[in-house]
MARVEXPA-76433 format. One record per residue (C-alpha): residue in one letter; residue number from 1; x, y, z. Coordinates in nm, 3 decimals, padded with zeros to 5 digits, m for minus. Last residue first. Layout:
BEGIN
SITE resn resi    east   north      up
SITE    a  NUM       X       Y       Z
...
END
This chain:
BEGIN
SITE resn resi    east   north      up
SITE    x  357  07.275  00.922 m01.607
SITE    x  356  07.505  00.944 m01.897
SITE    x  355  07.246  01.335 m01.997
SITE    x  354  07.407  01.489 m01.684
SITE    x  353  07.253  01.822 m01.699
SITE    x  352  06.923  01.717 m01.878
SITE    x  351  06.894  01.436 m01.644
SITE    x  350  06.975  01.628 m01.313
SITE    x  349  06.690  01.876 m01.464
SITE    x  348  06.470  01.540 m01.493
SITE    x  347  06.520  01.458 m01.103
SITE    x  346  06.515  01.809 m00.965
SITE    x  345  06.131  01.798 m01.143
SITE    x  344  06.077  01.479 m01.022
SITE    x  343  06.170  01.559 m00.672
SITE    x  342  05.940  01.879 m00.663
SITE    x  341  05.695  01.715 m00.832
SITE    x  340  05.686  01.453 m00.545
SITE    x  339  05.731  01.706 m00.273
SITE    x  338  05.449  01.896 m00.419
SITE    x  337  05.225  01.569 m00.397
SITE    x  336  05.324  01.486 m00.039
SITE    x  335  05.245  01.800  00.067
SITE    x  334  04.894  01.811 m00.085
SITE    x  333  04.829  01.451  00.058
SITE    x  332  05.022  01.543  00.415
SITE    x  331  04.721  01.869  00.405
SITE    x  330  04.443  01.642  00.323
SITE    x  329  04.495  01.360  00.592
SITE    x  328  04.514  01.669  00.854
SITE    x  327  04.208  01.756  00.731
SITE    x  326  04.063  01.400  00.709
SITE    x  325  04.215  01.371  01.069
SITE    x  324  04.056  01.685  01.192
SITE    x  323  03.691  01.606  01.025
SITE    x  322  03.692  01.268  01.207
SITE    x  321  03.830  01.391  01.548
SITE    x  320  03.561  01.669  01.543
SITE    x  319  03.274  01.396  01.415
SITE    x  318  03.387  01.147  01.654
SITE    x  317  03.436  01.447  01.990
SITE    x  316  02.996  01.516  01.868
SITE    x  315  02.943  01.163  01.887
SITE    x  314  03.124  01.077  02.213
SITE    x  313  03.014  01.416  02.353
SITE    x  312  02.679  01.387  02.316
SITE    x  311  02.394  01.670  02.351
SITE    x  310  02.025  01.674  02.320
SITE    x  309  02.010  01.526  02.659
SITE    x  308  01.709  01.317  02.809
SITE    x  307  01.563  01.276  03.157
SITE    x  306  01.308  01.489  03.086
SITE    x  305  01.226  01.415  02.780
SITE    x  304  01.126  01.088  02.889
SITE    x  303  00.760  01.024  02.746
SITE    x  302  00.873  00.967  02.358
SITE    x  301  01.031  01.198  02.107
SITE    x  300  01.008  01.184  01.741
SITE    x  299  00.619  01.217  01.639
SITE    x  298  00.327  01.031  01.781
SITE    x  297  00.099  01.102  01.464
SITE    x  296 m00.228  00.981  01.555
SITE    x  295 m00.488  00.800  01.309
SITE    x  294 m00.252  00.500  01.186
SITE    x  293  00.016  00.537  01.415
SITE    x  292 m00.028  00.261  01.670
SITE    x  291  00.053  00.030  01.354
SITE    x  290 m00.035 m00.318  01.319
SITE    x  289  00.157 m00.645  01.409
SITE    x  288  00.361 m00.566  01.679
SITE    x  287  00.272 m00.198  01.749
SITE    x  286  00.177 m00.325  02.098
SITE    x  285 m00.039 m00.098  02.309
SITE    x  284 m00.079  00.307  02.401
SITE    x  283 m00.346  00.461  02.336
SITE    x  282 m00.414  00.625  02.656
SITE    x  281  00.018  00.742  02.662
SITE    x  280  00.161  00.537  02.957
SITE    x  279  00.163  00.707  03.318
SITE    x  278  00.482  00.698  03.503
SITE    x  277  00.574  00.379  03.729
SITE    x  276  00.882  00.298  03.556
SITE    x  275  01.053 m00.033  03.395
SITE    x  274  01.388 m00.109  03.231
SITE    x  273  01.584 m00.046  03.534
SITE    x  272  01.368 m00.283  03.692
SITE    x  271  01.483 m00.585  03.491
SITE    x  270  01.846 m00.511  03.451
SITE    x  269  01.940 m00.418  03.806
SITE    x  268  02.029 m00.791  04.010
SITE    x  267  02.057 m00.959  03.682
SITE    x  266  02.253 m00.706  03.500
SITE    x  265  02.478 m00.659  03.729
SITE    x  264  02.566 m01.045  03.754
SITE    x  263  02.600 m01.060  03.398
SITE    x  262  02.761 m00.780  03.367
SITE    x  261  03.074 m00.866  03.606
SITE    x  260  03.069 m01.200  03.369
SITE    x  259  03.133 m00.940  03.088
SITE    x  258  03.425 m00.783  03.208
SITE    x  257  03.596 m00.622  02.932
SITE    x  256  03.471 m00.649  02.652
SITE    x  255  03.108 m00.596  02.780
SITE    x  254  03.237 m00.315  02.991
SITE    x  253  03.355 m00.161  02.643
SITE    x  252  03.016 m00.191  02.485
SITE    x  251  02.802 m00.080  02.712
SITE    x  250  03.013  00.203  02.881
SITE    x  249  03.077  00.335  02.568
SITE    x  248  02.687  00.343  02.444
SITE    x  247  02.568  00.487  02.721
SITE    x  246  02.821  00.775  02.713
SITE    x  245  02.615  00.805  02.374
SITE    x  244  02.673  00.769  02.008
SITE    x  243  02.957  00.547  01.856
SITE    x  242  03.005  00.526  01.478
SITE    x  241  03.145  00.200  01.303
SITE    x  240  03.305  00.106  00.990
SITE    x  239  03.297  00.464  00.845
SITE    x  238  03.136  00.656  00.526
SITE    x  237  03.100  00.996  00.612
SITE    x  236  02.794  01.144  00.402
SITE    x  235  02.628  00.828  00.558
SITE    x  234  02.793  00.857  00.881
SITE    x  233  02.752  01.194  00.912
SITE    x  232  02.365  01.197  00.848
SITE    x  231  02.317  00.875  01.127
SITE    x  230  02.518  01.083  01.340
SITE    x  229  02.334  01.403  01.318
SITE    x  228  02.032  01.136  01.367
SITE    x  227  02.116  00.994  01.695
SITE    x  226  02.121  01.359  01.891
SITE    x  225  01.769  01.426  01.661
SITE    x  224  01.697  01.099  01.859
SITE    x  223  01.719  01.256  02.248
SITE    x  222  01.934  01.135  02.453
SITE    x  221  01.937  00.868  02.730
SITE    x  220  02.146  00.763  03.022
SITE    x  219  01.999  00.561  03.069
SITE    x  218  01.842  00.266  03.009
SITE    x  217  01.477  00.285  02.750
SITE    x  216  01.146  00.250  02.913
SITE    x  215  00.854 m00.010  02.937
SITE    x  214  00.568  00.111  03.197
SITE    x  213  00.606 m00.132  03.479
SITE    x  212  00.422 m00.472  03.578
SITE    x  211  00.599 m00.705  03.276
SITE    x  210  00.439 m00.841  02.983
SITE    x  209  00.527 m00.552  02.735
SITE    x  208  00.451 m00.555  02.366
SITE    x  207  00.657 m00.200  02.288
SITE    x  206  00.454  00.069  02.198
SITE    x  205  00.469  00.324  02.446
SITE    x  204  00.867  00.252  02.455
SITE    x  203  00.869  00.289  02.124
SITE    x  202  00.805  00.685  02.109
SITE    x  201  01.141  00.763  02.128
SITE    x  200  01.392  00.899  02.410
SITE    x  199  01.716  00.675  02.337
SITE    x  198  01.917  00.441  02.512
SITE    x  197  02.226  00.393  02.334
SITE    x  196  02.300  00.372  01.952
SITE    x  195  02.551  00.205  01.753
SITE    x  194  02.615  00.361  01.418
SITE    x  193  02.690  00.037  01.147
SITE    x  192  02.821  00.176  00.819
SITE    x  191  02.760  00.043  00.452
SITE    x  190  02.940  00.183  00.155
SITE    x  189  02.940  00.160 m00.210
SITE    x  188  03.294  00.213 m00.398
SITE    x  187  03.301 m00.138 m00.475
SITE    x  186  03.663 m00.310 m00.500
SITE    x  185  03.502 m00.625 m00.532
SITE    x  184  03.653 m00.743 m00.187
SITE    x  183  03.557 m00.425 m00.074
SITE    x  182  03.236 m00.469 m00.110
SITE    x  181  03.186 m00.852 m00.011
SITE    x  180  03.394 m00.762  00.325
SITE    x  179  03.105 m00.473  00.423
SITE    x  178  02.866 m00.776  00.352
SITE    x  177  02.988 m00.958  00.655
SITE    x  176  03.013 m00.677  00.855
SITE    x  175  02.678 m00.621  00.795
SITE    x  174  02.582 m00.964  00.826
SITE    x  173  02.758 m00.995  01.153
SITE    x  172  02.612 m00.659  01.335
SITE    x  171  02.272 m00.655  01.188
SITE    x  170  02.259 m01.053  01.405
SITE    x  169  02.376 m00.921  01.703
SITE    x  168  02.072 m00.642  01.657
SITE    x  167  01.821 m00.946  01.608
SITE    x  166  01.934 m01.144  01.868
SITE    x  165  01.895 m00.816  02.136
SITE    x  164  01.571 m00.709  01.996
SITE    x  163  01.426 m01.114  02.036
SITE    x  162  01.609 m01.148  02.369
SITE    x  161  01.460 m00.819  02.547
SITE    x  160  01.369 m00.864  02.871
SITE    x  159  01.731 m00.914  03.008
SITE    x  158  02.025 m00.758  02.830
SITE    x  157  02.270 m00.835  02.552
SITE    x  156  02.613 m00.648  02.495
SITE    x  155  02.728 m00.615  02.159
SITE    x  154  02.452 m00.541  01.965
SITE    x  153  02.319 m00.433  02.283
SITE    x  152  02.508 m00.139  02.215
SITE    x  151  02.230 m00.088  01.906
SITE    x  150  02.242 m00.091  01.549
SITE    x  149  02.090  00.176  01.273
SITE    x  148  02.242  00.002  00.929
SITE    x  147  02.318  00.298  00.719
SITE    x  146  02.412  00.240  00.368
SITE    x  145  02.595  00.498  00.133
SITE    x  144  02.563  00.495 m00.283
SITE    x  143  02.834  00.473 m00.585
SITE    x  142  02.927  00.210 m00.773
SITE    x  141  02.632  00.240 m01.019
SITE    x  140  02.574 m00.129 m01.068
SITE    x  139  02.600 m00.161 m00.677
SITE    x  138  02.374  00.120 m00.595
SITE    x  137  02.050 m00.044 m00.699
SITE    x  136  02.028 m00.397 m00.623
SITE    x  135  02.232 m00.298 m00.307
SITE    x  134  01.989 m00.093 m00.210
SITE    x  133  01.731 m00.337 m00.222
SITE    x  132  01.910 m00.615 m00.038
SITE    x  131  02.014 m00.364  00.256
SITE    x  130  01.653 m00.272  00.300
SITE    x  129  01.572 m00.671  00.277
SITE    x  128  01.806 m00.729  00.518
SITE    x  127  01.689 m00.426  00.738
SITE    x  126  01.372 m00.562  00.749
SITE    x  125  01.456 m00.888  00.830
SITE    x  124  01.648 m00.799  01.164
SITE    x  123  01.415 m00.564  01.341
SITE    x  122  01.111 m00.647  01.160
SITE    x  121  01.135 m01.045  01.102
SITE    x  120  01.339 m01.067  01.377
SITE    x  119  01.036 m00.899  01.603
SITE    x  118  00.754 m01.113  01.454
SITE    x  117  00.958 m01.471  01.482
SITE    x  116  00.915 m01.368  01.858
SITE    x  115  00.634 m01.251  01.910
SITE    x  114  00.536 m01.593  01.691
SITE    x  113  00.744 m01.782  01.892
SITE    x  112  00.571 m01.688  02.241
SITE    x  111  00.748 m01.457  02.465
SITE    x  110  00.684 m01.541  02.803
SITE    x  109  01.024 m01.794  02.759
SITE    x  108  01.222 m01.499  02.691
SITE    x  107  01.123 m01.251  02.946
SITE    x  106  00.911 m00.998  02.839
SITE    x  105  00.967 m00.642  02.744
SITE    x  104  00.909 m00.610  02.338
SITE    x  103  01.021 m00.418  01.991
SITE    x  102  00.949 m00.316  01.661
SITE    x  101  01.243 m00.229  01.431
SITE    x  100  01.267  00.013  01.156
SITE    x   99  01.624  00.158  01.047
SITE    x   98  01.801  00.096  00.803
SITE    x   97  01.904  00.425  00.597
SITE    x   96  01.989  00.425  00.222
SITE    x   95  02.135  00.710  00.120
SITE    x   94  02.198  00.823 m00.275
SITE    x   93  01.934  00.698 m00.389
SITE    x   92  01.882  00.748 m00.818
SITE    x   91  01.567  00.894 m00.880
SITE    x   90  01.261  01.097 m00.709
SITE    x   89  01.007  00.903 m00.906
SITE    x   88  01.146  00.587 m01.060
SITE    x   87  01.438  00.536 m00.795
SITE    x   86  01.154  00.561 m00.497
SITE    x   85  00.898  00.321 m00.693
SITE    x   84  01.177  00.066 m00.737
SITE    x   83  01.310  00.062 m00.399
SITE    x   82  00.928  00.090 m00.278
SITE    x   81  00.856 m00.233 m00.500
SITE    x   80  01.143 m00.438 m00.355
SITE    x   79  01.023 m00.298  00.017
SITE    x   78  00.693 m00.484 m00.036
SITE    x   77  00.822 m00.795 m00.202
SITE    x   76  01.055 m00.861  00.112
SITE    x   75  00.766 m00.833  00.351
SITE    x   74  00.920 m00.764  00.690
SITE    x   73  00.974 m00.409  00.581
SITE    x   72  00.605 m00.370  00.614
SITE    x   71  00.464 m00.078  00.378
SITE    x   70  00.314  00.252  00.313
SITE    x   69  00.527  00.498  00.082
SITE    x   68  00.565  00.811  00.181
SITE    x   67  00.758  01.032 m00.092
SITE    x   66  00.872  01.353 m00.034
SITE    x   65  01.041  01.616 m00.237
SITE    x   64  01.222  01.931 m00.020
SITE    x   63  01.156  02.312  00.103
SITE    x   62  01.166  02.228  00.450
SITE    x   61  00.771  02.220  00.512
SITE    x   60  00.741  01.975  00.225
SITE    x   59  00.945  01.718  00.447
SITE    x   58  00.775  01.838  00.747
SITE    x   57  00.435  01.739  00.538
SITE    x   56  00.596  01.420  00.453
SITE    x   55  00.589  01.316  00.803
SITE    x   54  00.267  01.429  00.869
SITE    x   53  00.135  01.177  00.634
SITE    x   52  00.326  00.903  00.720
SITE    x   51  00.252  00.918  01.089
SITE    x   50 m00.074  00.965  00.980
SITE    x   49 m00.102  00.600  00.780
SITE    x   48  00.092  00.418  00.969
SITE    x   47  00.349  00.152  00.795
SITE    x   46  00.672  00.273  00.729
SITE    x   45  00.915  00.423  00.441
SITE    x   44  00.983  00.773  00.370
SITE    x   43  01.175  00.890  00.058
SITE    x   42  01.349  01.182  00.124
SITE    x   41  01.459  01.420 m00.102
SITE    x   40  01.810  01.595  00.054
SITE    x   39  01.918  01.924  00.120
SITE    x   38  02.028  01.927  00.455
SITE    x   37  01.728  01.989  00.647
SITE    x   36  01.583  01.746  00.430
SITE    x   35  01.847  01.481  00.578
SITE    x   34  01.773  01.572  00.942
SITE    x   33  01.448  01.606  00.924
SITE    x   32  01.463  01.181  00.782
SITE    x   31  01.632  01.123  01.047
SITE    x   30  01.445  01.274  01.314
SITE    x   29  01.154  01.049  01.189
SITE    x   28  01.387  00.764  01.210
SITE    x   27  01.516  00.790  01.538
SITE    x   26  01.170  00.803  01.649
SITE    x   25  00.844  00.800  01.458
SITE    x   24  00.748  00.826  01.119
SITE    x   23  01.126  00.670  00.912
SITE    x   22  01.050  00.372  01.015
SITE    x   21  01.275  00.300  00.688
SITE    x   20  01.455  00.605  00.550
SITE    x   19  01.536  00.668  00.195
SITE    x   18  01.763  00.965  00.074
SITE    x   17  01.749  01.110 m00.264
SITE    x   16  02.040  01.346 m00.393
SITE    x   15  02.285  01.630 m00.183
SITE    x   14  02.106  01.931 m00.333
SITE    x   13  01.936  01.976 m00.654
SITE    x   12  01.659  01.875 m00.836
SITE    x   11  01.406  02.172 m00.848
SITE    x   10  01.121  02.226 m00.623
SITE    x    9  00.753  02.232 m00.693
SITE    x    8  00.662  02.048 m00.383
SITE    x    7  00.504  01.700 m00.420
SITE    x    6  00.170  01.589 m00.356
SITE    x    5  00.211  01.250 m00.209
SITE    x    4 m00.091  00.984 m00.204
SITE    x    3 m00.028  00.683  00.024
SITE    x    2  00.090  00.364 m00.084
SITE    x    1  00.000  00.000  00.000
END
C-alpha cells in the first residue's frame, strides 16, 4: 500500500534522494528532518497512515520532495517495490538508511514464537531486505551509502529483550559480513553500522510488554535528533562503526571487558531499570503487528524528555576527530604531492645536466 504525495515544486538539486525505513516516529523520523534539512529528497518508508502523512508534510515544510510509501519491511516484495517506486520518481538513492524495528519487554520464555519470529522479522529482516534493495541499486552504479541503525546491545545483551537483542547481534555480523563482499570487489558503495544507546522515542509506548512497569529505555538517554546528526555523518561519512552516547561506551567496552561482572549486574538491576511507574500514553499498546500510528501522529520523542540530553560528547568528539584527521589527511596529501613534483622535477633537470645518467 501507498499513500498519495503531492510533491513540492522544487528543483533537483542538493545532496540526492535519501530513503529512510520507520522513518514516522523516532530515530527515524528525526532522520529523515535531518536529511531534508540538509538538502536531501526523502523517501519515507513505514506503515501508519498519519505518521506518514505528517511526516511528509515536514518534508514539504523544508523546502524538499517527499515520498511516503506505506509498507512492512518484513515483507521482502513490499520494500522491492518501494526501492523501485523511490528510484522511478525521485531517482537514483543516494542514502539508504536501516532503520525500523518493533520491539518487546518480556522474558524470553513469556514470549511466544510468533512474538518472537515477529520482532526478527522487523528488526532484523527488514533491514536485510533494505540492505538487499539498495544494493540492487547502488552496486551497478558504484556509488551509494548504507546505514544500518544498530544498538550497544549489539554487543552487549540484556534481560527482557532477547528477540531485539538477537536481532541487533545478528545486523552486526551480516553487515560486517557484507562490508567484506564490497571491498573485496573493490566497490565504492558503503555500509556503516552507528551504535545507539538508550534513546527517548516513542517505542517505549509501543513496545509488547508483559511485565508490571511502563517499558522505558536505560539511561542515560538522549534525544533521537542527537542519533540522527550521526546517522547523516555517517552516511555522508562513510565509516566502519560510529559510537553515540556515554551509554553506548560504557556498554560496549564493559562488555569487553568484564562481561561475567555484567552478567551479575545485570541480573540484580536489569529488569527494573527497564521499567517505571509513570503514566503510559491512553493509546498506548503493541505496534507488533499493526501500527499505533494510523490516526495519531506520535512524532520523534517519547515520554522521557526529561531525563534526556540533546547533547553527546562521544558523537559530537567522533565527528571533530573525524573532520581533523581528514584535514590533517588532506594537508600530508597536498604536501606529499608537491614534494613529489618537486623531486621529479630536480630529477629530470639532473637528467638534462648529466644526460650518462
Amino acid at each position: 500500500m501507498t499513500s498519495p504525495v503531492q510533491e513540492p515544486d522544487v528543483p533537483r538539486t542538493g545532496p540526492g534522494v535519501a530513503v529512510v525505513t520507520g522513518g514516522t516516529a523516532g530515530i527515524g523520523r528525526a532522520t529523515v528532518r535531518e536529511l531534508a534539512g540538509a538538502g536531501y529528497d526523502v523517501a519515507v518508508l513505514a506503515r501508519g497512515a498519519a505518521g506518514l502523512e505528517a511526516t511528509r508534510a515536514e518534508v514539504v515544510a523544508l523546502g524538499r520532495r517527499c515520498l511516503a510509501i506505506r509498507c512492512d519491511v518484513s515483507d521482502r516484495e513490499a520494500i522491492d517495490a518501494a526501492a523501485e517506486r523511490v528510484e522511478d520518481e525521485l531517482g537514483p538513492v543516494e542514502v539508504w538508511v536501516n532503520n525500523a524495528f518493533v520491539g518487546a519487554l518480556a522474558r524470553f520464555w513469556d514470549t511466544t514464537p510468533e512474538e518472537f519470529e515477529r520482532i526478527t522479522a522487523v528488526t532484523y529482516y527488514g533491514q536485510v531486505n533494505g540492505l538487499r534493495a539498495a544494493l540492487r541499486h547502488m552496486r551497478p552504479r558504484d556509488r551509494g551509502s548504507i546505514v544500518n541503525v544498530s544498538s550497544a546491545l549489539a554487543h552487549r545483551a540484556i534481560p527482557l529483550q532477547s528477540a531485539y537483542c538477537g536481532a541487533k547481534h545478528a545486523i552486526k555480523g551480516v553487515t560486517e559480513s557484507v562490508v567484506t563482499e564490497l571491498r573485496a570487489e573493490g566497490s565504492h558503495v558503503t555500509v556503516d553500522l552507528v551504535t545507539l544507546p538508550g534513546v527517548n522515542t516513542p517505542q517505549f509506548g509501543w513496545n509488547l510488554n508483559k511485565m508490571p512497569g511502563h517499558p522505558m529505555p536505560v539511561p542515560p538517554l538522549v534525544q533521537p535528533e542527537v542519533c540522527a546528526r550521526m546517522v547523516r555523518y555517517a552516511a555522508e561519512h562513510p565509516r566502519r562503526n560510529s559510537w553515540v552516547g556515554l551509554g553506548t561506551v560504557q556498554t560496549v567496552l564493559g562488555g569487553r571487558v568484564a562481561p561475567w561482572f555484567l552478567d551479575r549486574y545485570l541480573a540484580r538491576n536489569g529488569i527494573e531499570s527497564q521499567q517505571t511507574d509513570r503514566p503510559t500514553h491512553p493509546d498506548a499498546g503493541s505496534n507488533l503487528f499493526a501500527p499505533l500510528d494510523d490516526t495519531e501522529d506520535r512524532g520523534a520523542h517519547g515520554s522521557f524528555d526529561d531525563q534526556s540530553s540533546d547533547q553527546d560528547p562521544v558523537s559530537a568528539l567522533a565527528r571533530t576527530v573525524d573532520t581533523g584527521a581528514r584535514a590533517v589527511a588532506g594537508t600530508v596529501g597536498v604536501g606529499a604531492s608537491a614534494a613529489t613534483r618537486v623531486l621529479r622535477s630536480g630529477a629530470r633537470r639532473l637528467r638534462v645536466a648529466r644526460p650518462g645518467y
